[in-house]
Backbone bond lengths (Angstrom), bond angles and torsions (degrees), N, CA, C in turn:
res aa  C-N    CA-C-N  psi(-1)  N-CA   C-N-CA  omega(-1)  CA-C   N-CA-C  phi
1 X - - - 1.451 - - 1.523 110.32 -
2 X 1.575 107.99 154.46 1.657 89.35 -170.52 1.522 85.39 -128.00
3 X 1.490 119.18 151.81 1.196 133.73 -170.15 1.779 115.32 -127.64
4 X 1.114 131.20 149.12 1.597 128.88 168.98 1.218 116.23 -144.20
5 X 1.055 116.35 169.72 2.091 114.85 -171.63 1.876 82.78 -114.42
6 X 0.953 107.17 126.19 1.780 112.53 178.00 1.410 105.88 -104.76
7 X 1.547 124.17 132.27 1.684 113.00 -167.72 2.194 86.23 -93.93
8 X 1.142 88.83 161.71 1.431 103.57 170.19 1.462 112.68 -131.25
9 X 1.588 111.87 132.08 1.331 132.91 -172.05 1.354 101.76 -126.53
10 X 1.435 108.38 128.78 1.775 102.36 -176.23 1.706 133.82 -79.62
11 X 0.898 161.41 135.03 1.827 130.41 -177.99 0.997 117.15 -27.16
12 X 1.358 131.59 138.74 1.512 133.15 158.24 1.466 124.28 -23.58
13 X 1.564 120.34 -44.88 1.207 122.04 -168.39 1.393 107.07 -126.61
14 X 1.247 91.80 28.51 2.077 105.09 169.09 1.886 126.47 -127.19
15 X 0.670 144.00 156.00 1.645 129.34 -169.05 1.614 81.48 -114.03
16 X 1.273 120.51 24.65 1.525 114.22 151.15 1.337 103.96 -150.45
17 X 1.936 109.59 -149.50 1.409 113.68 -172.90 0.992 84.54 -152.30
18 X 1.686 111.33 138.29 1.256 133.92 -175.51 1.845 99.43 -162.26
19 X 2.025 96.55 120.72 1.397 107.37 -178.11 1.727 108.95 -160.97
20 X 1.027 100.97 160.07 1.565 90.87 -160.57 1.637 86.04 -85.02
21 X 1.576 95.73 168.25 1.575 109.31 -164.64 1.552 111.75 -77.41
22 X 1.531 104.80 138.20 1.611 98.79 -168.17 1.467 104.00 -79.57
23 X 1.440 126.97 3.01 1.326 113.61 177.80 1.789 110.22 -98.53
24 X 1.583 118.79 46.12 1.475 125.15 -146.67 1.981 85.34 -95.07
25 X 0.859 118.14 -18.77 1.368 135.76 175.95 1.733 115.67 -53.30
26 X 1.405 91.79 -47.99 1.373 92.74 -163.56 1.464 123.12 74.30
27 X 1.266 106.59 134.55 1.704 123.52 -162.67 1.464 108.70 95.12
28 X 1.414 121.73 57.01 1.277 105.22 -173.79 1.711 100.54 -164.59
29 X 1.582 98.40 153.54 1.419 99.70 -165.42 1.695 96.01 -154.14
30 X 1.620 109.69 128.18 1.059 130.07 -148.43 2.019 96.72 -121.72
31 X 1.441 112.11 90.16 1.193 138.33 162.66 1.517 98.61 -13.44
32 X 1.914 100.68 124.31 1.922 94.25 169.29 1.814 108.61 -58.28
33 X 1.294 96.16 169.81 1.452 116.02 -160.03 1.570 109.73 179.45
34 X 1.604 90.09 159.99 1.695 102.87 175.93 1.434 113.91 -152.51
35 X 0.832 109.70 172.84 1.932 109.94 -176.18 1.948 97.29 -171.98
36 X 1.501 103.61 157.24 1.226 103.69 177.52 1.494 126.26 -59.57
37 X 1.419 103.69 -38.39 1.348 109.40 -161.93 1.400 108.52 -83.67
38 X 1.591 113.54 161.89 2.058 111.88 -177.37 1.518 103.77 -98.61
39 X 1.554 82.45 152.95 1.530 95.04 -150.39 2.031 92.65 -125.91
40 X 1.720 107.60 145.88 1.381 92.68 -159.96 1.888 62.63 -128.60
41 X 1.803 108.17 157.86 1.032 121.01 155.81 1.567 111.18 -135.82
42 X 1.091 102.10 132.12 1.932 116.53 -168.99 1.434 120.45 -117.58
43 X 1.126 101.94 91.80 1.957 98.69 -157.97 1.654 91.24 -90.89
44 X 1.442 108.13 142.11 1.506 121.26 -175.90 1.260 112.61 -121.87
45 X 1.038 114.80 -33.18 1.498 137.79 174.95 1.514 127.98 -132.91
46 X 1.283 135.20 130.05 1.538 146.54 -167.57 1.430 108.16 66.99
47 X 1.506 101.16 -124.02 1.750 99.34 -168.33 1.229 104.84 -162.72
48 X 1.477 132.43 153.67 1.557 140.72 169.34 1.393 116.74 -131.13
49 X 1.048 123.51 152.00 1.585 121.25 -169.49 2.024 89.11 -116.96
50 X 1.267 105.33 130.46 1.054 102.64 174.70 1.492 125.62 -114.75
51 X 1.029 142.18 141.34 1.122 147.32 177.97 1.777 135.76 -103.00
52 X 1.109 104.71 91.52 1.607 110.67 -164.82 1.774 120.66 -143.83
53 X 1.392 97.66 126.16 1.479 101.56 -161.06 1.598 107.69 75.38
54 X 0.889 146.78 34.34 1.216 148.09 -179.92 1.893 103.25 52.56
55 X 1.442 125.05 31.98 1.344 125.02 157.03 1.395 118.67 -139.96
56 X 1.509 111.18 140.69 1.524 147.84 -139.25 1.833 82.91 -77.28
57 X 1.383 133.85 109.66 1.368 146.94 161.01 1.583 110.22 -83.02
58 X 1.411 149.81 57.42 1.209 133.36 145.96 1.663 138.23 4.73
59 X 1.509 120.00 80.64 1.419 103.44 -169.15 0.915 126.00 -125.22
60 X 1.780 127.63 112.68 1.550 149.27 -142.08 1.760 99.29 -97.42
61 X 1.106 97.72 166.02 1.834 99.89 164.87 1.227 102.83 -64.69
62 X 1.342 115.32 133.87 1.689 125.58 168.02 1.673 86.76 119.30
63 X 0.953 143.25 -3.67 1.544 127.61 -132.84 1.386 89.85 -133.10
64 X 1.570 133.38 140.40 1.705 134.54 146.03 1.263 109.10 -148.11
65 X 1.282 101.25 155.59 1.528 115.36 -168.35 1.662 90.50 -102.50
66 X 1.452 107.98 154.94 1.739 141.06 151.64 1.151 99.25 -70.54
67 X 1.275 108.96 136.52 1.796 101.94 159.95 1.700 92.56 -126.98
68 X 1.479 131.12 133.18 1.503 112.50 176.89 1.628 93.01 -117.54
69 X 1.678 88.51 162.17 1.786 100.52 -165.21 1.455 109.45 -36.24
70 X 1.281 101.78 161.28 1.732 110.51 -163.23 1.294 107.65 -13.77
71 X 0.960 93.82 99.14 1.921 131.61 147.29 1.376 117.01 -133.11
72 X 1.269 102.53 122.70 1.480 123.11 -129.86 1.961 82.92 -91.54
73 X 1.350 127.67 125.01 1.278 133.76 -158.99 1.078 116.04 -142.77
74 X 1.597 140.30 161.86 1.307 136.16 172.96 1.409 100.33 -164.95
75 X 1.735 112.25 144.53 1.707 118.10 165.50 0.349 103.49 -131.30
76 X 1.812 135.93 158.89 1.632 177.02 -161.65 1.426 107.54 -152.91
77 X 1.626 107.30 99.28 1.222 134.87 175.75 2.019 112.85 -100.96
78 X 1.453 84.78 71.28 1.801 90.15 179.13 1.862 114.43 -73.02
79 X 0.984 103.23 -11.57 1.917 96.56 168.14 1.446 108.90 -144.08
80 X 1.376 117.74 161.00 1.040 122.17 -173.67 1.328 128.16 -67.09
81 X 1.388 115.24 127.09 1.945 118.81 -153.43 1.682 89.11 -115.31
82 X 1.484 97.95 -171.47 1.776 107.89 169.09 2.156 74.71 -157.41
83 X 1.224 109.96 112.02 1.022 103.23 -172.90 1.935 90.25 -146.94
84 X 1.564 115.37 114.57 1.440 130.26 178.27 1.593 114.30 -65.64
85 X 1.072 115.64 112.92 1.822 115.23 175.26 1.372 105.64 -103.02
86 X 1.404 111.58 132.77 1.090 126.72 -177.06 1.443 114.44 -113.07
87 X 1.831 147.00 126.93 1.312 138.86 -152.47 1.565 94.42 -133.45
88 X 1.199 121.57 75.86 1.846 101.06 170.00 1.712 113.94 -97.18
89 X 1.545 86.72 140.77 1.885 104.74 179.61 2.090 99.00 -39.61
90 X 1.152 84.52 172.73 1.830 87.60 -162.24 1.930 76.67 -106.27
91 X 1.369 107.09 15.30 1.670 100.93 -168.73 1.222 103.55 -104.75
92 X 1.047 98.92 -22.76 2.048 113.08 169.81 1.550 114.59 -35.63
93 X 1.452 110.76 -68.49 1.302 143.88 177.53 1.571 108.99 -74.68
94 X 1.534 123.32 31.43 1.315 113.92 171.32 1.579 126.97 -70.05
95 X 1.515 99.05 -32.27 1.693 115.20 -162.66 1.917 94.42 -75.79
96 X 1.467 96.89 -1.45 1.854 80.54 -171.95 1.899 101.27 -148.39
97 X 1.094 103.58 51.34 1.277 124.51 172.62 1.674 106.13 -96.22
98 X 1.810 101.25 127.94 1.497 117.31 -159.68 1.716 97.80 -82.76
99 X 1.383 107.45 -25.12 1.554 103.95 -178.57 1.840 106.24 -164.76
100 X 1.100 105.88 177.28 1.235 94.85 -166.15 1.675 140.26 -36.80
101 X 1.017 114.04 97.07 1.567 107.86 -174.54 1.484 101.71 73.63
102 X 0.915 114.44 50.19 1.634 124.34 -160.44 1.441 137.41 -148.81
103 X 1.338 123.07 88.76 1.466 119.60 -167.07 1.779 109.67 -128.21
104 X 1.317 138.83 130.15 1.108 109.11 167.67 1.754 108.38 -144.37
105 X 1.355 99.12 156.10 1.498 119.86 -166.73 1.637 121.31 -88.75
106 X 1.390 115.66 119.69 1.841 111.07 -177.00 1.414 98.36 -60.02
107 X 1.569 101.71 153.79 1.363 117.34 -176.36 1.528 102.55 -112.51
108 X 1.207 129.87 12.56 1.832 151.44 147.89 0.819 126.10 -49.57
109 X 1.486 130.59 116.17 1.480 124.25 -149.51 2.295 89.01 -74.24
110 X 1.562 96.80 168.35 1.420 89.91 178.09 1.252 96.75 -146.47
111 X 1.829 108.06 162.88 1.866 98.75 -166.48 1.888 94.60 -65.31
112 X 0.991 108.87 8.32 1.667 91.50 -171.88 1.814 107.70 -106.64
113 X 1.237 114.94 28.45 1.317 115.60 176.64 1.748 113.70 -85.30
114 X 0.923 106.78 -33.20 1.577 101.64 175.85 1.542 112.26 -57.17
115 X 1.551 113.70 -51.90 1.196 130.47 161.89 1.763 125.09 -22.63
116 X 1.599 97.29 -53.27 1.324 118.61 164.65 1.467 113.72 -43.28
117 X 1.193 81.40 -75.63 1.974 87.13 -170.47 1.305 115.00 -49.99
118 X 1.618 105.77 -37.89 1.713 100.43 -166.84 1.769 91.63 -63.21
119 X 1.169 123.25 -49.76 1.781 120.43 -167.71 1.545 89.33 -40.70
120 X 1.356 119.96 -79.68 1.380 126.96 -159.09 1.229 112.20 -24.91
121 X 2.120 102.77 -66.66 1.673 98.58 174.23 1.886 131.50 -39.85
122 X 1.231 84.41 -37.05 1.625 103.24 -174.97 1.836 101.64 -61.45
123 X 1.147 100.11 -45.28 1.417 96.94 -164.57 1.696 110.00 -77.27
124 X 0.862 118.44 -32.86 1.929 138.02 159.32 1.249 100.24 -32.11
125 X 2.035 108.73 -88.22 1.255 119.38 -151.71 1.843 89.01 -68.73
126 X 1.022 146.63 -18.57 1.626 130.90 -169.69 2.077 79.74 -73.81
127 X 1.493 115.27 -58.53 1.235 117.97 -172.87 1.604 113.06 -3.20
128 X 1.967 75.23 -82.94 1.459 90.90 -163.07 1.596 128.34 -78.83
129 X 1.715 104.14 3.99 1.473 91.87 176.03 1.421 105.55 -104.73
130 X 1.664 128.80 18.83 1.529 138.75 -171.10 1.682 105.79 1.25
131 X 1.564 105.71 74.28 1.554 97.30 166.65 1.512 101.67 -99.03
132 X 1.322 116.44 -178.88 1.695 129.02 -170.97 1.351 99.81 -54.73
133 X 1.382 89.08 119.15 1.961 102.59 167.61 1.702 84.45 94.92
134 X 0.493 155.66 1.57 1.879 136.01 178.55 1.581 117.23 -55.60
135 X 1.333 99.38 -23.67 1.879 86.96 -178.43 1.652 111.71 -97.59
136 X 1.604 116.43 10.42 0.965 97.19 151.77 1.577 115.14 -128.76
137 X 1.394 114.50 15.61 1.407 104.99 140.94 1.160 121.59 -60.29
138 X 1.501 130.43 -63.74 1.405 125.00 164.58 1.305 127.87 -20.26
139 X 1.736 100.33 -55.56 1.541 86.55 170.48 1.197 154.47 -94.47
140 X 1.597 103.35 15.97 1.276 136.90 176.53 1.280 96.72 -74.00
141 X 1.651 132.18 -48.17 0.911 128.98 -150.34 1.369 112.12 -99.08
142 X 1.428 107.17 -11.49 1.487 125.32 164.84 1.410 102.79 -80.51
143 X 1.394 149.03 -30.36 1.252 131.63 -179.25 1.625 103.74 -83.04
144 X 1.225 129.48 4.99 1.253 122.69 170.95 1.270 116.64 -89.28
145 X 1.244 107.49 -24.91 1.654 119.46 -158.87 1.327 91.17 -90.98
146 X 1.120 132.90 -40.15 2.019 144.86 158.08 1.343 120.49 -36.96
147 X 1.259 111.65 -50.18 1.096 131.70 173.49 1.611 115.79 -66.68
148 X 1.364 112.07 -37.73 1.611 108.87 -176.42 1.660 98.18 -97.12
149 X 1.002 126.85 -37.15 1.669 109.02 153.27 1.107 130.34 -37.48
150 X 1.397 127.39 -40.30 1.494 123.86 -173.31 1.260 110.73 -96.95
151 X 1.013 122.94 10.53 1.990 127.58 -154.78 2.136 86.57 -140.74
152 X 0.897 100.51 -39.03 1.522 93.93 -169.83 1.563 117.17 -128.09
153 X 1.018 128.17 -22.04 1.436 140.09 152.21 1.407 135.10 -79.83
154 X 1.441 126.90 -27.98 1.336 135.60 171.64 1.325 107.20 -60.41
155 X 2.043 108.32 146.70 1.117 103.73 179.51 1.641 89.35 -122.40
156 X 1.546 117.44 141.20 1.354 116.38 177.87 1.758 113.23 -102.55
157 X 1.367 112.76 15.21 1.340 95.15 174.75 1.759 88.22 -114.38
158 X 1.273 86.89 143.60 1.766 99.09 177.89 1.680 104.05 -155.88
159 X 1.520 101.87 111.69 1.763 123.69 174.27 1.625 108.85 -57.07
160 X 1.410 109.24 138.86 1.716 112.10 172.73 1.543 105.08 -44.19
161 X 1.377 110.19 -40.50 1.415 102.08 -170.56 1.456 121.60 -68.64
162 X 1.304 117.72 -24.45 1.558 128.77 152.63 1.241 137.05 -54.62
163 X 1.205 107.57 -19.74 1.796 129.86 177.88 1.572 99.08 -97.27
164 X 1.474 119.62 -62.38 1.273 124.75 -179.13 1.656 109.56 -39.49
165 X 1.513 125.74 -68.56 1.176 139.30 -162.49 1.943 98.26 -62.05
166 X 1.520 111.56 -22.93 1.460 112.56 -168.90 1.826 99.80 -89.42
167 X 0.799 112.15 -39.58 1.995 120.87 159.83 1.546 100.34 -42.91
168 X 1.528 109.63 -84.38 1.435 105.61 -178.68 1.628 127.14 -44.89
169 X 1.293 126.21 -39.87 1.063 107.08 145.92 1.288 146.62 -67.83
170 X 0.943 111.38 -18.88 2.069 119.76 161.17 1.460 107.81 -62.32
171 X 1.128 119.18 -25.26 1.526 119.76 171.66 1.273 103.25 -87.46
172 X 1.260 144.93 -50.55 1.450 140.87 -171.92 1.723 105.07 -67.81
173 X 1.157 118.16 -36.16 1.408 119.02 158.56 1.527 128.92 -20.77
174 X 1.382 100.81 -56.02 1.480 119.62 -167.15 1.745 106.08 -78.52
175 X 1.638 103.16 -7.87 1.489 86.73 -157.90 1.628 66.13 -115.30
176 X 1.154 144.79 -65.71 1.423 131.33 -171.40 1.427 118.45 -42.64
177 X 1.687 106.67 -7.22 1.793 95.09 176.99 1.533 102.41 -96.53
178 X 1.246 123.21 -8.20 1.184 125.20 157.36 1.278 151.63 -80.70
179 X 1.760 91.57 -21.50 1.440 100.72 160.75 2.346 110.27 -85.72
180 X 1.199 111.24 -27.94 1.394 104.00 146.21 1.198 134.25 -47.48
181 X 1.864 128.25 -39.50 1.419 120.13 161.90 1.577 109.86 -74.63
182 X 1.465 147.01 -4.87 1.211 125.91 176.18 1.607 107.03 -146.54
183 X 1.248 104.02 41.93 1.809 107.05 177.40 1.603 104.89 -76.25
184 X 1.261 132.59 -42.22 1.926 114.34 152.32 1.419 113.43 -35.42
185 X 1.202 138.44 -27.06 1.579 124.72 -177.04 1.902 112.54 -78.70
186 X 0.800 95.52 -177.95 1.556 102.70 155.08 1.112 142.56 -129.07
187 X 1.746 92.09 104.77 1.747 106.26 -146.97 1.648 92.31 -103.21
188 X 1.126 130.90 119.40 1.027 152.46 143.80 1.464 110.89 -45.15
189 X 1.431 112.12 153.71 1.599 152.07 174.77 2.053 86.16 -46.55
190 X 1.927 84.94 -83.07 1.387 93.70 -162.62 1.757 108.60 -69.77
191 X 1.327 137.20 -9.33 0.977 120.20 -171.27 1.879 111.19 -88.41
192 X 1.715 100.35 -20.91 1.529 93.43 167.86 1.513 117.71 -96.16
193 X 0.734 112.96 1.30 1.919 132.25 150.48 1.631 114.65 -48.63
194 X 1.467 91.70 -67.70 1.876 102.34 -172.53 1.737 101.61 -58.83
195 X 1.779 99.58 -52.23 1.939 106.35 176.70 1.468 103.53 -41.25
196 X 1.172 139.02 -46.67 1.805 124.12 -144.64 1.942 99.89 -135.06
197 X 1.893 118.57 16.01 1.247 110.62 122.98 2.050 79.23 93.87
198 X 1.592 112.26 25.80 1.363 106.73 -177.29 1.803 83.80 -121.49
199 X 1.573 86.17 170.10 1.182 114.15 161.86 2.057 122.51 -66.72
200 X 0.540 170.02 -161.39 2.032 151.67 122.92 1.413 104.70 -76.43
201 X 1.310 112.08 -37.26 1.492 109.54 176.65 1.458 119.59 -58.60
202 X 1.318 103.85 -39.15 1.536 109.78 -177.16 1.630 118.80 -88.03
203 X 1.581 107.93 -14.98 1.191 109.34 -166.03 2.275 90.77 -94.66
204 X 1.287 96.02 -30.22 1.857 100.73 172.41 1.156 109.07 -78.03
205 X 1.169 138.73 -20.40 1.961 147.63 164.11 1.861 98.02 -61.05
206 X 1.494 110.55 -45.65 1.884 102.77 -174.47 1.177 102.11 -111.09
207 X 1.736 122.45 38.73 0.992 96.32 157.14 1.838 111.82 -116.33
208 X 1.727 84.62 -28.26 1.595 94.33 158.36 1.605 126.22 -73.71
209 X 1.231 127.99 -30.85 1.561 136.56 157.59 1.296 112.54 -26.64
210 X 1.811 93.68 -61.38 2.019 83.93 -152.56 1.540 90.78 -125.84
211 X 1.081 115.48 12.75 1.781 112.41 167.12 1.280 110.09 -127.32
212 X 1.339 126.57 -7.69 1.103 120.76 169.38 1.393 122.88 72.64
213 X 1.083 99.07 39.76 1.976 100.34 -169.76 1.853 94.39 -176.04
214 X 1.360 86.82 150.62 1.836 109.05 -174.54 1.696 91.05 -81.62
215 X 1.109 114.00 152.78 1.344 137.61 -178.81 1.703 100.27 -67.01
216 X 0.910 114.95 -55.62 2.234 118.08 -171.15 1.743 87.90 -62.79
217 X 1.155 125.94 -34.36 1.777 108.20 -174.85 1.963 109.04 -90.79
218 X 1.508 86.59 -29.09 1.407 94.23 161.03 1.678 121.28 -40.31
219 X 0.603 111.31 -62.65 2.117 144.46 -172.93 1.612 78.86 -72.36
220 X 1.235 124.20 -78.44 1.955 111.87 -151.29 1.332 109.26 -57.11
221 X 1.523 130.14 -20.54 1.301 135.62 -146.44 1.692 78.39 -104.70
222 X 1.165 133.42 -66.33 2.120 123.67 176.09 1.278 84.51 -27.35
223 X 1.512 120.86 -81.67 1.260 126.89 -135.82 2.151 105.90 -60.86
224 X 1.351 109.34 -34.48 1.152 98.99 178.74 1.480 115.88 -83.42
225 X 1.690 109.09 -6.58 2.117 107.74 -174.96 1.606 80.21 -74.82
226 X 0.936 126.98 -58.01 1.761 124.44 -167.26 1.186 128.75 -57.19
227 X 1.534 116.87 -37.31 1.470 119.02 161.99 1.639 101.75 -53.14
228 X 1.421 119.25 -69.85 1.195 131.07 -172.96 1.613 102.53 -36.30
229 X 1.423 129.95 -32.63 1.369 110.21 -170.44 2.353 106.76 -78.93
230 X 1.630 96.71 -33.17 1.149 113.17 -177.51 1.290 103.28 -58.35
231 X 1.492 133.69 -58.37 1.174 156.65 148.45 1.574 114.83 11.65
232 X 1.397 104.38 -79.76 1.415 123.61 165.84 1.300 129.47 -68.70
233 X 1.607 112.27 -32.50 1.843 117.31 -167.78 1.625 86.66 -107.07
234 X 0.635 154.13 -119.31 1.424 140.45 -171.70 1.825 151.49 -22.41
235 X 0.959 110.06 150.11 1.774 113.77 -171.87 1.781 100.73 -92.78
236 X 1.484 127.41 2.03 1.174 100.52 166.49 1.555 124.61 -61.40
237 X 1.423 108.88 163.48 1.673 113.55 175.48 1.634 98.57 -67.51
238 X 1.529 102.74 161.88 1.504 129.12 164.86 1.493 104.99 -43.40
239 X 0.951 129.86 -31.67 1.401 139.37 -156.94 1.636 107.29 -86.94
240 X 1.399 103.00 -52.53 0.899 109.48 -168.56 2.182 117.23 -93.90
241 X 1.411 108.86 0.93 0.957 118.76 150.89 1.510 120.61 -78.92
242 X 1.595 115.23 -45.20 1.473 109.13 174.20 1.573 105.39 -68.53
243 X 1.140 126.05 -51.38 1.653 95.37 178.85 1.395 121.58 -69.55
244 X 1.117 121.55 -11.15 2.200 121.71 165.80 1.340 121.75 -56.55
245 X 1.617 90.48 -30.03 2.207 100.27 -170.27 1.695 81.87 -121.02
246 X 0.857 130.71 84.98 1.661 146.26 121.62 2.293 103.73 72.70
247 X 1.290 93.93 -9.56 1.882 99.63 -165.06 1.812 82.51 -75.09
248 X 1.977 95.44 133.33 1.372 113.56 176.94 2.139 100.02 -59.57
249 X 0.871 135.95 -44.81 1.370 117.98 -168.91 2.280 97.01 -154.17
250 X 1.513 105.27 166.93 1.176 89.61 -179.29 2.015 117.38 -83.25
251 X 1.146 124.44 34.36 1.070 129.37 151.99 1.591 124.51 -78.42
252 X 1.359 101.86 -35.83 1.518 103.40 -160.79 1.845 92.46 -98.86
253 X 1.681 119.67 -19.71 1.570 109.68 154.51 1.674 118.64 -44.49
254 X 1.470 98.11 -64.42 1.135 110.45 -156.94 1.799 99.32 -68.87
255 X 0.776 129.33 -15.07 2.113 129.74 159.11 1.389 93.14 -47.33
256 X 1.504 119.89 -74.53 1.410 128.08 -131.39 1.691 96.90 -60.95
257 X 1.830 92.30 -47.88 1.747 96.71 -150.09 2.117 98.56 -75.42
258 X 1.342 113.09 -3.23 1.616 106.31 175.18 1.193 114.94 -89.11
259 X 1.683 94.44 -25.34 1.786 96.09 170.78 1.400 116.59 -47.03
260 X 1.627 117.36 -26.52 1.478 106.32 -129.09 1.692 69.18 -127.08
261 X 1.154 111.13 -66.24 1.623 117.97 -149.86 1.860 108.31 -76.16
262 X 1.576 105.23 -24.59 1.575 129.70 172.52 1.796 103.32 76.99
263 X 1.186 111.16 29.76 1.458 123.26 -159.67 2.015 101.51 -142.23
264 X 0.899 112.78 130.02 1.947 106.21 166.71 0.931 99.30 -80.71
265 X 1.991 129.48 147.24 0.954 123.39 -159.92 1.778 106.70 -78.79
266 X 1.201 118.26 15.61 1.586 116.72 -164.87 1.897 88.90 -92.80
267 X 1.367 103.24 -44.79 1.688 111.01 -165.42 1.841 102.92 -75.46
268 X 1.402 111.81 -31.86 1.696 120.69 166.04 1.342 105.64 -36.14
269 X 1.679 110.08 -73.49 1.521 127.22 -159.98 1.717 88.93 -69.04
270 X 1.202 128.52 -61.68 1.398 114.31 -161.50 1.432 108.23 -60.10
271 X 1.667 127.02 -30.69 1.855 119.57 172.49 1.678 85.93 -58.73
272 X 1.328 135.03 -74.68 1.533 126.43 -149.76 1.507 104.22 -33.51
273 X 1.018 117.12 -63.69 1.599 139.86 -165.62 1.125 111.69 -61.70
274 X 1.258 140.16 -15.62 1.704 156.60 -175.10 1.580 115.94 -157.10
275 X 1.612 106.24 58.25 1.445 109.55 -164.21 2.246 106.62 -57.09
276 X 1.075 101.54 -11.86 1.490 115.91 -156.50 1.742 104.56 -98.06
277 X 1.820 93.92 -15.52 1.473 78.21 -176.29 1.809 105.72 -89.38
């Protein structure tokens, strides 16, 4: 399984981030991952298969998932959805944090989910038609949706081992946002060891522990979400995407992305481009 720490930056003119899902296309599958901040997904249209805790979440129109700070997650968007993602700072939720730096949300449906969605929609369509006053309709409608999270969604019992595993990932954070600024280089085991003051043994012990994945698939899985974005949005050659995202030559690209995608990335781009043939 391949995993990444994803940073979150909010809209310019929002104290969050809210954008429809880039996998709205269909054919697309979004590497497990975690990030501090909670993450809401609101499918309105088609369907997403979600992946959390290592079990398969089904999600129809009417339907959104919780995501609470790093919880390590992944979706597979096989047909085309219109599904709203929502990213709030984990700083939002300070005044009602169960333990340190620490808040987390039931994933149980509640009579107040319809409720949910309608805010969400509301807060979208005000989004996207920005007439006079829209950013604080939005955020009117965002302090409601805040409000029924913390009053009706919060869970207040939380195990040491839930806090513990949420530390260790706040530390693995810092070193996965670094292997995101230099995954083209060749970053070694021991050389991001010596950078962040660990042992390799100890830093490959937390990375399989609490992320669940060896450090070398760690690194191929950045390096293949990024090819994959070049892949699709751009006209460079195969070649020249595997040497941009860190792969020694385009043989050892084209391994990674059939492993994953069951396609060479030449036959990928040519289905995108001729969905009919």
């Amino acid at each position: 399984m391949e995993f990444s720490h994803e940073l979150v930056v909010p809209n310019e003119d929002l104290p969050f981030k809210m954008f429809l899902f880039e996998g709205k296309d269909g054919g697309y599958f979004r590497d497990k991952h975690w990030h501090r901040s909670i993450e809401i997904f609101a499918v309105f249209e088609g369907s997403l298969d979600f992946y959390l805790n290592n079990e398969i979440c089904p999600l129809h129109p009417g339907d959104f998932m919780l995501v609470n700070s790093n919880e390590i997650h992944s979706i597979a968007s096989p047909v085309p959805n219109r599904t709203v993602v929502l990213q709030m700072p984990l700083k939002t939720f300070e005044d009602y944090y169960t333990g340190e730096q620490y808040i987390r949300f039931t994933h149980k449906n509640q009579r107040q989910d319809s409720e949910i969605m309608e805010l969400i929609r509301k807060m979208f369509c005000a989004y996207e038609g920005k007439q006079c006053g829209y950013r604080l309709k939005v955020k009117s409608l965002y302090f409601q949706l805040l409000f029924l999270m913390v009053t009706e969604y919060r869970e207040l019992n939380v195990t040491p081992d839930m806090l513990k595993k949420n530390k260790k990932l706040n530390r693995l954070s810092s070193i996965t946002s670094y292997i995101r600024d230099h995954y083209t280089e060749d970053l070694s085991l021991e050389l991001l060891a010596q950078i962040f003051g660990y042992t390799p043994a100890y830093l490959s012990r937390m990375f399989q522990k609490y992320a669940g994945i060896n450090y070398k698939t760690y690194l191929q899985s950045v390096r293949l979400e990024e090819a994959y974005k070049e892949l699709v949005n751009t006209d460079h050659t195969i070649s020249q995407v595997a040497l941009n995202n860190g792969f020694p030559n385009n043989k050892a690209f084209a391994r990674e992305f059939r492993s994953k995608y069951g396609l060479l990335p030449s036959e990928y781009r040519r289905n995108r481009s001729h969905p009919q043939l």
